[in-house]
C-alpha positions as CSV (number, residue, x, y, z in Angstrom):
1,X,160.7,115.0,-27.7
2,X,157.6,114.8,-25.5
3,X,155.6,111.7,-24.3
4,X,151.9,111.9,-25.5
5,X,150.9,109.9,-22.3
6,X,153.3,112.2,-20.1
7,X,151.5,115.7,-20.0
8,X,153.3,117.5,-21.9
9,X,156.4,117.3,-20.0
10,X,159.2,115.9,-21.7
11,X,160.2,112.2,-21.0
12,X,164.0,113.4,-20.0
13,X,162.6,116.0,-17.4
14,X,160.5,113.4,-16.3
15,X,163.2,110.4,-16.0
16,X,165.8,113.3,-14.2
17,X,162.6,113.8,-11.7
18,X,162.0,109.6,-11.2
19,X,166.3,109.4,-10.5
20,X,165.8,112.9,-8.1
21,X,163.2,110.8,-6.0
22,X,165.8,108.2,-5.5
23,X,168.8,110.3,-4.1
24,X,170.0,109.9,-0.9
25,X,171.4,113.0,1.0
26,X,174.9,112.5,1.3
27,X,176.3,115.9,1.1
28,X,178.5,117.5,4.3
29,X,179.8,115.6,7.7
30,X,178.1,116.0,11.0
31,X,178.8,118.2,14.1
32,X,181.7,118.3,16.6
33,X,180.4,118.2,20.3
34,X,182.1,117.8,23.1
35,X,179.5,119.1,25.6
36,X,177.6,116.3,25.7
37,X,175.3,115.1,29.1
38,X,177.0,113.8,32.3
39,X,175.0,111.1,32.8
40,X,176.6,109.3,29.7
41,X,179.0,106.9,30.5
42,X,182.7,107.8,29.1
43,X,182.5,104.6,26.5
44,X,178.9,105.7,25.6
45,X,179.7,109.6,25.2
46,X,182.3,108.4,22.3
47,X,179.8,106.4,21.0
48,X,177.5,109.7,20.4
49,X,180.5,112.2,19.8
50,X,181.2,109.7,17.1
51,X,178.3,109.3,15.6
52,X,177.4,113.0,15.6
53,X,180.8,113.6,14.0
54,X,179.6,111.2,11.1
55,X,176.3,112.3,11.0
56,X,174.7,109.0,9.5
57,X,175.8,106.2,11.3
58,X,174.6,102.9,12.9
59,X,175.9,101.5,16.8
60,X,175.7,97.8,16.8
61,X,175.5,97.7,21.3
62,X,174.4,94.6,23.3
63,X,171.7,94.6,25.2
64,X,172.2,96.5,28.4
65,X,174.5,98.6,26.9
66,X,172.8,101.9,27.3
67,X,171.5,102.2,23.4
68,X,168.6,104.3,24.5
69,X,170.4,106.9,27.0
70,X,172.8,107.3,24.0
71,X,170.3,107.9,20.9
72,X,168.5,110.6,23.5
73,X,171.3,112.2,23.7
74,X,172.0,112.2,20.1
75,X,168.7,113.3,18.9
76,X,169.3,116.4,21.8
77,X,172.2,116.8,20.2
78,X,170.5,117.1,16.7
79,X,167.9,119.1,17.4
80,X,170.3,122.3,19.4
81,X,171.7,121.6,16.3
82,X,168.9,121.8,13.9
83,X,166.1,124.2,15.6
84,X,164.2,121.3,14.9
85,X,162.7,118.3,16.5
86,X,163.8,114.4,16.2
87,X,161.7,111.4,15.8
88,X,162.7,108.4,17.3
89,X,161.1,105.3,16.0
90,X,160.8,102.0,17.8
91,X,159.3,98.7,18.0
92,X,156.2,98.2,20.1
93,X,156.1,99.4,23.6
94,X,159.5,100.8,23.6
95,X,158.0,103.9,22.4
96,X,156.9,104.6,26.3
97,X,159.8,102.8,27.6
98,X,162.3,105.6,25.5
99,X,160.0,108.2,26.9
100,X,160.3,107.3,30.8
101,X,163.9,107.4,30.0
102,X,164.0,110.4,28.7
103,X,162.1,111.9,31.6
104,X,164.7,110.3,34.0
105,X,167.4,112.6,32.0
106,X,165.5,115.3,32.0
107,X,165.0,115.3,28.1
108,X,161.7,116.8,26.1
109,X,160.0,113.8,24.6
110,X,156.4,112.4,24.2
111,X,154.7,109.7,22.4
112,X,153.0,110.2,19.1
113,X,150.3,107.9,17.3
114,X,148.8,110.8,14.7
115,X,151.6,112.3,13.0
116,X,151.8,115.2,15.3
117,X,155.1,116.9,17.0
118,X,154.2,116.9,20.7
119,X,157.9,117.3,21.8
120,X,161.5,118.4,20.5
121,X,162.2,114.7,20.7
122,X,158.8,112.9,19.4
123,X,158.9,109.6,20.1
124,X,156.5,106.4,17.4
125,X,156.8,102.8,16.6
126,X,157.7,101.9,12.9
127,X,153.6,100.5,12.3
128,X,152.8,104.4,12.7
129,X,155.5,106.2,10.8
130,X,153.5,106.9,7.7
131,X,151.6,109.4,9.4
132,X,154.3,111.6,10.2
133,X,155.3,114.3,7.8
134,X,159.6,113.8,7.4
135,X,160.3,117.5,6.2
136,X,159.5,118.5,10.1
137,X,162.0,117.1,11.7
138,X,166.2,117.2,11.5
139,X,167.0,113.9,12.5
140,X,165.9,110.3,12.8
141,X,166.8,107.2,14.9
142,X,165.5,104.2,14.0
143,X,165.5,102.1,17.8
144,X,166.4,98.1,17.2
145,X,166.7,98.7,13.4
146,X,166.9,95.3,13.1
147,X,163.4,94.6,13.5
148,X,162.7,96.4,10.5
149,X,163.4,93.3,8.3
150,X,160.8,91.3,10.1
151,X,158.5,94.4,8.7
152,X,156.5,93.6,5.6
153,X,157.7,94.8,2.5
154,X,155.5,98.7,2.5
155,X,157.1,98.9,6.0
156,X,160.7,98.8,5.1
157,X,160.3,100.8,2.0
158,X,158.3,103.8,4.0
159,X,161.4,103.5,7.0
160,X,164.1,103.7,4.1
161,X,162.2,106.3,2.3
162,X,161.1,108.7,5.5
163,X,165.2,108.4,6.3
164,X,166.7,109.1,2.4
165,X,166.8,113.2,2.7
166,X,168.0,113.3,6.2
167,X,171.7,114.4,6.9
168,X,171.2,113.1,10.7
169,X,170.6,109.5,10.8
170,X,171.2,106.6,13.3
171,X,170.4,103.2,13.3
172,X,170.7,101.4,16.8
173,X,170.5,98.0,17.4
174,X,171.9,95.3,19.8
175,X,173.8,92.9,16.9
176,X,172.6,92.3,12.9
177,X,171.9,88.7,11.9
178,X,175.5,86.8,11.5
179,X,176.2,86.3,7.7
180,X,172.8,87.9,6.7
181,X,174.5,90.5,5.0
182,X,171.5,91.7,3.1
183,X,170.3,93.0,6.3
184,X,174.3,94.7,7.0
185,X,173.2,96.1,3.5
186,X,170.0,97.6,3.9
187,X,171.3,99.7,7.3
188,X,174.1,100.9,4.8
189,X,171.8,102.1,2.2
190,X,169.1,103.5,4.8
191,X,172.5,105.5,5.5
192,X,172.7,106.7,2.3
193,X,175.9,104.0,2.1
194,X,176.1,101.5,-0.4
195,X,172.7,99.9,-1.8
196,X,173.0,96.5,-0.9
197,X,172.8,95.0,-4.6
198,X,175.9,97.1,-5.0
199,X,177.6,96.0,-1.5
200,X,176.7,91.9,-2.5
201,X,178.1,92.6,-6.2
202,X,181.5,94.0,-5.0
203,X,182.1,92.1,-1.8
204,X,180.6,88.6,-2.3
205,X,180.0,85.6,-4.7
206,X,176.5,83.7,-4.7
207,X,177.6,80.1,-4.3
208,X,174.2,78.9,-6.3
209,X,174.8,81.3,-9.1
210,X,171.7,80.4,-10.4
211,X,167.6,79.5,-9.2
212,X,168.3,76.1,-11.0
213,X,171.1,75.6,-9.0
214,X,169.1,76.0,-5.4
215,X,166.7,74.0,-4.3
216,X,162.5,75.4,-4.3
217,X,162.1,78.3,-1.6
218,X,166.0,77.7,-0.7
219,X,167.8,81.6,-0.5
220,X,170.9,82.6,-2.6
221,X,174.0,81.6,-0.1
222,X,176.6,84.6,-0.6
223,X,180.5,83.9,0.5
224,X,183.7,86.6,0.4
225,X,185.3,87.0,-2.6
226,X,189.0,85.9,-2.8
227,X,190.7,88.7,-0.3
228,X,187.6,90.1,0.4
229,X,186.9,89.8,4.1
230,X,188.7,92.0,5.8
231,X,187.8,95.2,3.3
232,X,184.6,94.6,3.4
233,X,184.7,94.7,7.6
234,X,186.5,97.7,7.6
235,X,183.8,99.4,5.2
236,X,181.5,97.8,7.7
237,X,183.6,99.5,10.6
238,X,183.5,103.4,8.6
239,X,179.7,104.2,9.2
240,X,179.2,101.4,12.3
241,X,180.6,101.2,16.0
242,X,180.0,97.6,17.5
243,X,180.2,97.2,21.5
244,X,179.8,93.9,23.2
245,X,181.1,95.2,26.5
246,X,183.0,98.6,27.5
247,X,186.2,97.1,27.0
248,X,185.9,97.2,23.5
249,X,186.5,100.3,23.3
250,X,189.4,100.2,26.1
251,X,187.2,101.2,29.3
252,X,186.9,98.9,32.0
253,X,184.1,96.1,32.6
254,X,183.0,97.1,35.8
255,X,179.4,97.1,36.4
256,X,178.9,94.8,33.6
257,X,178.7,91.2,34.3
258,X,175.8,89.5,33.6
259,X,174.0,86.7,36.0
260,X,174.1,82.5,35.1
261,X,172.4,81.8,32.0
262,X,170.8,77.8,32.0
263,X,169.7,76.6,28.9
264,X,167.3,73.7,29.3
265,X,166.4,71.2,26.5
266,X,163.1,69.1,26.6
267,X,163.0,66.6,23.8
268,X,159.2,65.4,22.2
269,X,159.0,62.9,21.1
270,X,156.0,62.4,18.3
271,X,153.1,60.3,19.0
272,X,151.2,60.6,16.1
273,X,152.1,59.5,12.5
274,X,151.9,61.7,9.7
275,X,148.9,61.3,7.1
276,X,149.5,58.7,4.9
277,X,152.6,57.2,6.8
278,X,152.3,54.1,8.4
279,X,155.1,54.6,10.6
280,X,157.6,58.1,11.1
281,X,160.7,58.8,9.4
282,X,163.0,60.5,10.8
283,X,162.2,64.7,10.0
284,X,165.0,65.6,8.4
285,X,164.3,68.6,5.9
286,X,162.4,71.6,6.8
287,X,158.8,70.3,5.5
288,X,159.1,67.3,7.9
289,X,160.2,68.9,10.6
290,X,156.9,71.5,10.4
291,X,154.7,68.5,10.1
292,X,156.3,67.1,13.3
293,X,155.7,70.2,14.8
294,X,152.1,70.4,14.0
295,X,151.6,66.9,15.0
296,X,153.3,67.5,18.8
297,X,151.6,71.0,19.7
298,X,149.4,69.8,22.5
299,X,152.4,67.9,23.7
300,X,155.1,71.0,23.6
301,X,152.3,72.9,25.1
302,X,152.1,70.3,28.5
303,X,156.4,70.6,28.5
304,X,156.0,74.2,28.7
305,X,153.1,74.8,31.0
306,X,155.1,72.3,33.5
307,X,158.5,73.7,33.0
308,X,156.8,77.5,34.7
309,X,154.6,75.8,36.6
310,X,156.7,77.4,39.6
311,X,157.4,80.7,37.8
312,X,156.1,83.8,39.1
313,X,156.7,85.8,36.3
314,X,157.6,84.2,33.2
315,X,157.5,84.5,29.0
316,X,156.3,81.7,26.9
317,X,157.4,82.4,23.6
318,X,155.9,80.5,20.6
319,X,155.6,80.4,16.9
320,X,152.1,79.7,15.8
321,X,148.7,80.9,16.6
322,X,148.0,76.7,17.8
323,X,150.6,76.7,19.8
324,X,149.8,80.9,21.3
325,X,146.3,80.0,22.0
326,X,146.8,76.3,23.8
327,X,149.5,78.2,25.7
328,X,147.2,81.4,27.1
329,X,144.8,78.3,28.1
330,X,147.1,76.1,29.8
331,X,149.0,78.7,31.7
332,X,145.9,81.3,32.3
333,X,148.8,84.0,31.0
334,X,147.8,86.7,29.0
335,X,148.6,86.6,25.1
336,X,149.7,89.4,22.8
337,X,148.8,88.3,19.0
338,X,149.5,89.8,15.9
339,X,145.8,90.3,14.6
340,X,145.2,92.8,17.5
341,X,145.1,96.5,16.9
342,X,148.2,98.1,17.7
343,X,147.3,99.9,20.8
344,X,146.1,96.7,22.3
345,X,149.4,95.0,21.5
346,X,151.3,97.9,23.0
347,X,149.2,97.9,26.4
348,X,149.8,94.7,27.5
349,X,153.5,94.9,27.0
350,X,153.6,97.7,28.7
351,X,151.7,96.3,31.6
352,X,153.9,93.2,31.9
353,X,156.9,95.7,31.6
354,X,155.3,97.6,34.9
355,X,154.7,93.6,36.6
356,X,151.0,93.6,36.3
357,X,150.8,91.0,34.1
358,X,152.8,87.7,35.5
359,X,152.7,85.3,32.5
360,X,152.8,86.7,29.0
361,X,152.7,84.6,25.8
362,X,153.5,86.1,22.6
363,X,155.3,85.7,19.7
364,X,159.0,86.9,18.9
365,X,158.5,89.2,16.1
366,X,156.0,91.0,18.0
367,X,157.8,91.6,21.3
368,X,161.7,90.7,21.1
369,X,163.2,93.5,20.9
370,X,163.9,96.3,22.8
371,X,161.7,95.9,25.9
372,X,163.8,95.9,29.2
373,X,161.9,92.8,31.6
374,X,165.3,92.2,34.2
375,X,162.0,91.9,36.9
376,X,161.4,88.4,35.1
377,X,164.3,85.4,34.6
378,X,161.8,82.4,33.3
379,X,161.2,81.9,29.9
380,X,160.1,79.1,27.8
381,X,160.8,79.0,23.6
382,X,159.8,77.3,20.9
383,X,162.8,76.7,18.4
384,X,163.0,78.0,14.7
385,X,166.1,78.6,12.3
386,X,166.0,82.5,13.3
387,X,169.3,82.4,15.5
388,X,168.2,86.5,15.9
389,X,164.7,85.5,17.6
390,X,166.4,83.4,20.0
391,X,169.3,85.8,20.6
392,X,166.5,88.8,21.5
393,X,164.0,87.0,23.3
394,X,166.5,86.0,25.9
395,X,168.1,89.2,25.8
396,X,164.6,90.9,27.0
397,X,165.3,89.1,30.1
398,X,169.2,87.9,30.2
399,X,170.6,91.9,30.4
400,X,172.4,93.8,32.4
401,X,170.5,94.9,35.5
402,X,169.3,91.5,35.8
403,X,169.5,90.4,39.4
404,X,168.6,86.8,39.3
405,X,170.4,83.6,36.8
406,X,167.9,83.2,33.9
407,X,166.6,80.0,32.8
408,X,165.3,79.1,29.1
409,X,163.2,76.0,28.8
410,X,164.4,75.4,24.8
411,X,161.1,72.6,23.8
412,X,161.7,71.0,20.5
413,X,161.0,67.6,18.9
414,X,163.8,65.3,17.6
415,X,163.7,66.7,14.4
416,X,163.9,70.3,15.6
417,X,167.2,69.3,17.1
418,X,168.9,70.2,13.8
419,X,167.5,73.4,14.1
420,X,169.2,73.9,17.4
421,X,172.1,73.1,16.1
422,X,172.0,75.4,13.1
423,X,171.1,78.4,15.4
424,X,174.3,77.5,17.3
425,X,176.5,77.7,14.2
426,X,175.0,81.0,13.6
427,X,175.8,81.8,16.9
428,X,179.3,81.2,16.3
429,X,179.3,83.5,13.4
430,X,177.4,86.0,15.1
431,X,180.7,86.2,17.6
432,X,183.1,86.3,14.5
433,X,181.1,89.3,13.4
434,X,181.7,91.2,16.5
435,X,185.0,90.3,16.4
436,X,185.9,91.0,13.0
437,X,184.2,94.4,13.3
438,X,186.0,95.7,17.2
439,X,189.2,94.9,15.2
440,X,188.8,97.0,12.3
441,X,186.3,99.5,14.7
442,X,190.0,99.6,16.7
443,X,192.2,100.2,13.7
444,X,189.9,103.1,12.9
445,X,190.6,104.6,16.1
446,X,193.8,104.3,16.1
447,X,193.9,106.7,12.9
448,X,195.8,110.2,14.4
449,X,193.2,113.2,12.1
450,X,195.8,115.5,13.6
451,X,198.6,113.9,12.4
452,X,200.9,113.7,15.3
453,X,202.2,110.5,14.7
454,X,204.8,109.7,17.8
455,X,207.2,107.9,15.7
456,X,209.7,109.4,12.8
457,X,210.7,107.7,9.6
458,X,213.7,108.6,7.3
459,X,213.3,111.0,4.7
460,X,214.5,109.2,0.9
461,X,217.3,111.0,-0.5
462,X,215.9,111.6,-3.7
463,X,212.9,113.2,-2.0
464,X,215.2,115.7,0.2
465,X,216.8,116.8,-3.1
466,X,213.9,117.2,-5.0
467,X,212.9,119.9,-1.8
């Protein structure tokens, strides 16, 4: 039967085509390499042996950890492999950041903002992948994939789709979101894994099974089913490798302790009434607490520009563009905003990076990950409910490498308190994550492919007889 509107092709030739569009590659394993550069660290070489052996996989390492040094040496890997080149994408600025690295190690790789192949390793920030041509290269990284969520919606569908038909894949990031497994779910399906419709259907329960049941703008809150837990970690655990420190995967710490961390709390307290109140309740629910907000800019601002008032390099982070522009005027910093062209954006990060820039105020979805500032240890933030913003801000600065204690000036209201206290919670989770996933990360390792297993078990009877 053919479809007047469809050309003449027949609709079942044209439905087969719409599902061929929608495969993933998932056919064959990796390769086995066991030459792999020097300069690797032992933990970080079985990190990349690993994840070559796989093929598609995703390393969930802490700041400081080496991610970059290890998905160079991957993509290396990938393209003696191949014959062809690797892109790596990343979030602003890290794009130049990757490539100094990779200079350091003596790797081929340059920046591209055109769509064209300059190096074997060709290096691009995720706002600039759609001009790049996938068929041309054999493997992809995506650098601090979990930025991509924070990506509008044509962003994270062109990343997903440039990756589907690639057999070499790797996702690197320092940690996913605790208990946002949608995000756990779309790394597994830009791995050609489960979908994440299909990993929330088999794993987990919505607690509000319905809209009615949730209040306006509130999102569906998904718990384990029954015995759930620990299978769903250890699917986790077969196409991820998480890595707090090296001893999580048995090496020794040495080299990696971090400096004194000081979190600081200033408390404002709201002046000002809001419209058509004669006096202030207390901001319990999220709407009140953004009116609060509003109404205590100017006042956030002052805390701020007094609490670096001594710094000589510092970051003010913020949340709004009232609160970004009263900042850049009360500290005479330098602001990175989101309505500036890319290139803009990505030369004054760069030039704080290098220390010509001393105060930098900006917002966390546009510089929080992946940027390496250990020459800076003052930093001033602006609370929200996004325990991951928090997490990576300080982490630009609070990393191994640092040489100073790092302070964090946390300025909130008294109804942004609440929201201090729910990023802690998640905070708690995010641990329980790690832990859950070393543990089953470990059990996997312990798994003999060769089967020599040291200990010996006795044979049944029944089974000696019947050979």
């Amino acid at each position: 039967m053919r479809d007047p509107s469809g050309g003449g092709v027949p609709r079942q030739e044209r439905y087969a085509d719409f599902l061929e569009a929608k495969l993933q590659h998932t056919d064959g394993d990796g390769i086995t390499v066991t030459d792999l550069p020097n300069w690797l660290y032992p933990f970080q070489a079985d990190l990349v042996e690993w994840a070559l052996r796989r093929g598609r996989s995703a390393i969930f390492a802490d700041c400081g950890m080496g991610k970059t040094p290890m998905q160079l040496a991957w993509a290396d890997a990938v393209v003696q492999h191949t014959g062809k080149p690797a892109l790596v994408v990343a979030p602003l600025a890290v794009t130049a950041q990757t490539v100094r690295e990779a200079t350091k190690f003596g790797i081929d790789a340059e920046v591209s903002r055109d769509g064209s192949v300059p190096a074997s390793v060709t290096v691009t920030n995720y706002e600039r992948l759609h001009e790049f041509d996938t068929s041309r290269f054999g493997g992809v990284v995506c650098d601090e994939s979990s930025a991509i969520k924070a990506f509008d919606g044509t962003t994270r569908a062109t990343v997903t789709e440039f990756l589907r038909t690639h057999r070499f894949r790797l996702l690197c990031t320092a940690t996913a979101a605790p208990n946002d497994y949608i995000e756990l779910g779309t790394s597994s399906e830009a791995l050609g894994e489960l979908g994440y419709t299909d990993m929330l259907s088999r794993w987990f329960t919505n607690r509000q099974r319905t809209a009615a049941q949730r209040g306006w703008g509130q999102q569906a809150e998904w718990r384990f089913k029954g015995h759930a837990e620990i299978p769903f970690w250890r699917w986790v655990a077969s196409w991820a490798r998480a890595l707090r420190r090296p001893s999580d995967l048995g090496y020794h710490d040495d080299g990696y302790e971090l400096p004194p961390l000081e979190y600081r709390r200033t408390v404002i307290n709201a002046d000002a009434t809001e419209v058509g109140r004669l006096f202030d309740l207390p901001a319990n629910g999220v709407r009140e607490v953004r009116s609060e907000q509003r109404r205590t800019v100017e006042e956030r601002c002052q805390a701020a520009a007094e609490a670096l008032a001594d710094a000589d390099s510092a970051v003010a982070w913020c949340q709004t563009n009232a609160e970004s522009d009263r900042l850049e005027q009360l500290l005479g910093a330098v602001q990175v905003s989101g309505s500036e062209p890319t290139s803009s954006k990505e030369g004054k990060l760069e030039a704080f990076t290098r220390g010509d820039i001393p105060i930098l105020v900006t917002k966390p979805s546009i510089g929080a990950w992946g940027l390496n500032w250990q020459h800076c240890n003052r930093m001033t933030y602006f609370p929200s409910y996004s325990y991951e913003q928090l997490y990576q801000a300080t982490r630009r600065l609070w990393r191994y490498g640092q040489q100073h204690p790092v302070t964090v000036d946390l300025i909130t209201t008294d109804g942004g308190l609440g929201m201090l206290e729910a990023v802690e919670k998640k905070a708690e989770k995010a641990e329980e994550m790690f832990s859950r996933l070393v543990a089953c990360m470990r059990d996997a390792q312990q798994v003999d492919r060769d089967n020599n297993y040291p200990q010996q078990a006795e044979v049944p009877a029944w089974l000696k007889e019947a050979n």
